[in-house]
C-alpha positions, 0 to 999 in steps of 0.5 A: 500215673501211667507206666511201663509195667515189665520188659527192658523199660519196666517202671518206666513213667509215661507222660499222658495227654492233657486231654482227649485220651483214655488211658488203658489202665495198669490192671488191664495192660497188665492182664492184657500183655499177660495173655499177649506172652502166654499166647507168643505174640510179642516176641519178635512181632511188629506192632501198631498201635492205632489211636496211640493215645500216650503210646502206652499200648506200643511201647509196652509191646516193645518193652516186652520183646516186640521188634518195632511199633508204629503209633498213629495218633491224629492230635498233635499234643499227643503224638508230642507225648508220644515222642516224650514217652517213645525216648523214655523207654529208649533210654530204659534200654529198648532200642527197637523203633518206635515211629510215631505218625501224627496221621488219621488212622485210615488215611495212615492205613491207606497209604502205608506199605507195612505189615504187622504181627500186632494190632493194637485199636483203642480208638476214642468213644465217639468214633463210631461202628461205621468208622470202626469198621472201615478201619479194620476193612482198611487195616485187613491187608496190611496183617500177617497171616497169623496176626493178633487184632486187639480192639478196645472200646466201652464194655457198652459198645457192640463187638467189631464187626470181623466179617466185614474186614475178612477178619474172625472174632477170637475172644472178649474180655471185660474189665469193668467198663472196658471190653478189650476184643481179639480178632484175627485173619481167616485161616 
């Protein structure tokens, strides 16, 4: 079972893709948005969530204080658990906008005009480093100049490569098979 951990839609329960995904545990987000309010960046900030999966990653944000969440799924089973999981938490209580792309996330990049405070990127294992890379290439204009990145991929795979895309490594953190790696703007 998977869920909103804390914020507005707290306990809140979200659907999961039949297939094709993999779920950010609840330990890991749990950590994970810990850190996120430590550090001020989910108050307030716009967010998205590429790769969304169940949404679980963007909708937390906004359970948490976050101000709007774009989610960027490509499977159409998933971006309709999506929409399911994006009107629970509306119901919880979280009025911010939750807008769900069914999209390939570069092309979704390519073509947007936003800007966001919070990036979340959990793309499925068999997209591979090229493919990663062009994605954070094509997702460098669209951030804040004091954005959070945050990648998560197999603790087996290579750390982005934030050069590439004009981007500096700002930390790693594993949890188990899962490594979750912070990325931000040069300064």
């Amino acid at each position: 079972m998977t869920r909103i951990i804390s914020g507005r839609a707290g306990g809140a329960v979200l659907e999961v893709p039949p297939k094709g995904t993999r779920p950010t545990s609840d330990r890991v987000r749990e950590s994970l948005f810990g850190a996120l309010e430590s550090a001020d960046l989910l108050d307030g900030a716009r967010v998205a969530d590429l790769y969304a999966g169940s949404g679980a990653l963007g909708l937390e944000s906004l359970s948490r204080g976050a101000i709007s969440a774009d989610l960027v799924e490509l499977s159409a089973p998933a971006s309709a658990v999506i929409r399911k999981n994006a009107d629970r938490v509306r119901t919880a209580g979280v009025h911010a906008p939750a807008r769900v792309h069914r999209a390939n996330v570069t092309t979704y990049l390519a073509a947007s005009g936003a800007e966001w405070d919070l990036v979340f990127i959990d793309p499925p294992y068999d997209v591979g480093d090229d493919e990663l890379t062009r994605v954070l290439i094509a997702l460098a204009p669209h951030l804040s100049p004091d954005a959070a990145v945050i990648v998560e991929r197999a603790t087996r795979s290579p750390a982005p490569e934030w050069e590439a895309a004009g981007l500096e490594p700002e930390r790693e953190r594993a949890y188990g098979d899962t490594t979750m790696w912070w990325g931000r703007p040069h300064a």
